[in-house]
N, C-alpha and C positions, 0 to 999 in steps of 0.2 A: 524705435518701435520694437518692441518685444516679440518673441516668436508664439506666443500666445494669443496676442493682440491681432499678428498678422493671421492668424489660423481661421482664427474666428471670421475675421472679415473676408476671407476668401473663401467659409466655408458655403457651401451652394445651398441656397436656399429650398426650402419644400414645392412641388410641383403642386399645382391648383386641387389634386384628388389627394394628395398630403393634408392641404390644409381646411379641407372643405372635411376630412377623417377627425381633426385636433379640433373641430369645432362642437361646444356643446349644442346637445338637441333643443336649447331655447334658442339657441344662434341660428339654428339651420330652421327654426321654427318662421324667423321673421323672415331669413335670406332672399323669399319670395318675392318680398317686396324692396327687397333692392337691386335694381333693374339695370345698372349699371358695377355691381360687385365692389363698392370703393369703400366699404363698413359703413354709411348714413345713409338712412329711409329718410328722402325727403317728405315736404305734405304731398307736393305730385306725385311721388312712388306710393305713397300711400294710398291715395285715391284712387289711382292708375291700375295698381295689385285688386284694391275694391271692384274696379269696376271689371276685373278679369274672374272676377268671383260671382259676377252676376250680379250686385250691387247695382241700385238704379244710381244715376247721378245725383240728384240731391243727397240721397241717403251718403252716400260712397264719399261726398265732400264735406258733411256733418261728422259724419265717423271718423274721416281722416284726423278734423281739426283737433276734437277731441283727442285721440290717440296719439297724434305728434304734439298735442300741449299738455299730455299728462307724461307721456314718455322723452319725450326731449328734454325737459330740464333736468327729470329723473336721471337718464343715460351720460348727458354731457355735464352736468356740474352746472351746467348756465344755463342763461333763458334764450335757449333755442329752441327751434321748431324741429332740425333735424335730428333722427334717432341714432345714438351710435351702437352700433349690435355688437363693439365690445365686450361694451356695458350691461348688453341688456337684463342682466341678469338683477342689476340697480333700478329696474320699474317693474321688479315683480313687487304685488301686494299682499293684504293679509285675507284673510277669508278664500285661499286657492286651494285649489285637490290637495297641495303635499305631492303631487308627483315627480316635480322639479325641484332639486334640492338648493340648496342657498347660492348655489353656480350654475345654475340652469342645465346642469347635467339628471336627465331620465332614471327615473327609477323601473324597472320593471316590476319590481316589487309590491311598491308601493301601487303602482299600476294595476294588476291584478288583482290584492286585495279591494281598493277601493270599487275596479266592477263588481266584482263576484258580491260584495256587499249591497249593493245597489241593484244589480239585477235581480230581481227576488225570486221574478216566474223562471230565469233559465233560459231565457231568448237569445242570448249573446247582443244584447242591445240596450240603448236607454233611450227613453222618451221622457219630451217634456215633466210630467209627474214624478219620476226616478230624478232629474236632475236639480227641481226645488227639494227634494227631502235632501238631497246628496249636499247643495250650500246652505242649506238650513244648519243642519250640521255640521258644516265647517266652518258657518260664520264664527268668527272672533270681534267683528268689526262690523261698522254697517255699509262704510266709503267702501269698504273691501267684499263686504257680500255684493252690494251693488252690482259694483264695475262685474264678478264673477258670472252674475245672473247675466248681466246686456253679454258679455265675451257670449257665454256658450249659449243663450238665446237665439243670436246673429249666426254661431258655429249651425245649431241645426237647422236654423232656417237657407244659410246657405250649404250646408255639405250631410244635409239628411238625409232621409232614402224612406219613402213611403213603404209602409208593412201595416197590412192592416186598416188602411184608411188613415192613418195615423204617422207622424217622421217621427223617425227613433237615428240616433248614435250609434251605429255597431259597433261592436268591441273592434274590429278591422281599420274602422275610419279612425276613433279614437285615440287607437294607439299610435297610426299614420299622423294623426293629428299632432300628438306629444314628440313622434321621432321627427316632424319637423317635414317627411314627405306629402302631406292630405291636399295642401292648398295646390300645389302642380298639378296634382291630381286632377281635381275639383275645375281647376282652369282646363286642362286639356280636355274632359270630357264637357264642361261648356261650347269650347269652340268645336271641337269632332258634332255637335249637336247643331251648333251653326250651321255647318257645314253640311251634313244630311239637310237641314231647313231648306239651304239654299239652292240645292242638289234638286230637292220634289221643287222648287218652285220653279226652275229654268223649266223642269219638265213638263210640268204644268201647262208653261209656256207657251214650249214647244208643239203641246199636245193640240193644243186651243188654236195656234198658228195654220196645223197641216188641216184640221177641223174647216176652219175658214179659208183655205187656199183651193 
């Protein structure tokens, strides 16, 4: 064995914040949904990330199926269900922003132009309206406008934010979106929401119990 050879295999590997830093922002996009860190989104993690999203369960297990049967053979080479987040850079499509370049690494660039063009009024935001002309425009394809419209469809139905009587994207969530942080996000303030629910209603309760005592 060579003193080369030997170098290498004793060299130490990267700590978990090393390689979670080397991962492109498509990789850290899916990471959410895999719940055990071993590089495959199975369909349970799939449906499992859905339904931490607020996702009812049929929806969350029709979306999975889809999503692990367009992305899984894509990712792995074969006719799998699981996703490899290697890869995932191998199930992007045609008809997308452009803000993910051909390795799933962020453009900031690219980013900003495409809001500042899309938001017209200056709001720091997009609503439904803003986001058909934005893939209208990008389509290349129709399989590939498609799938774009259902993705950010589903994005502002789950990670919107009422303005107006109306959900709009903020440039804040969207860019959170693309760096791969939005979805933790969206789940934590889901459950912190539980959590107050469940908070007024023991109180409720309680209120109702000393009532009748």
């Amino acid at each position: 064995m060579t003193a080369a050879v030997r170098a290498r295999q004793h060299r130490p590997r990267p700590g978990r914040a090393a390689r979670v830093r080397l991962r492109t922002a498509l990789q850290k996009h899916v990471d959410f949904f895999d719940q055990d860190g071993d590089g495959l989104i199975t369909l349970a993690e799939t449906y499992s990330g859905l339904r931490r999203l607020g996702l009812d369960p049929l929806r969350s297990a029709a979306a999975a199926a889809v999503i692990n049967g367009a992305l899984g053979p894509a990712t792995s080479g074969a006719p799998r269900l699981s996703i490899d987040t290697r890869r995932i850079h191998a199930g992007m499509h045609a008809s997308d922003t452009g803000v993910y370049d051909s390795r799933g690494r962020f453009s900031i660039t690219r980013f900003e132009r495409l809001f500042a063009r899309y938001d017209v009024a200056g709001q720091g935001a997009l609503d439904d309206a803003a986001l058909r002309r934005l893939f209208t425009d990008q389509r290349t394809d129709w399989l590939g406008h498609l799938a774009s419209r259902a993705e950010f469809g589903l994005l502002l139905e789950l990670a919107g934010q009422l303005r107006d009587g109306r959900k709009v994207l903020t440039r804040e969530r969207l860019l959170s979106f693309y760096d791969g942080s939005l979805f933790g996000v969206v789940a934590d303030e889901l459950a912190a929401g539980r959590d107050r629910a469940q908070m007024r209603r023991r109180a409720a309760a309680r209120s109702r119990a000393r009532r009748l005592a």
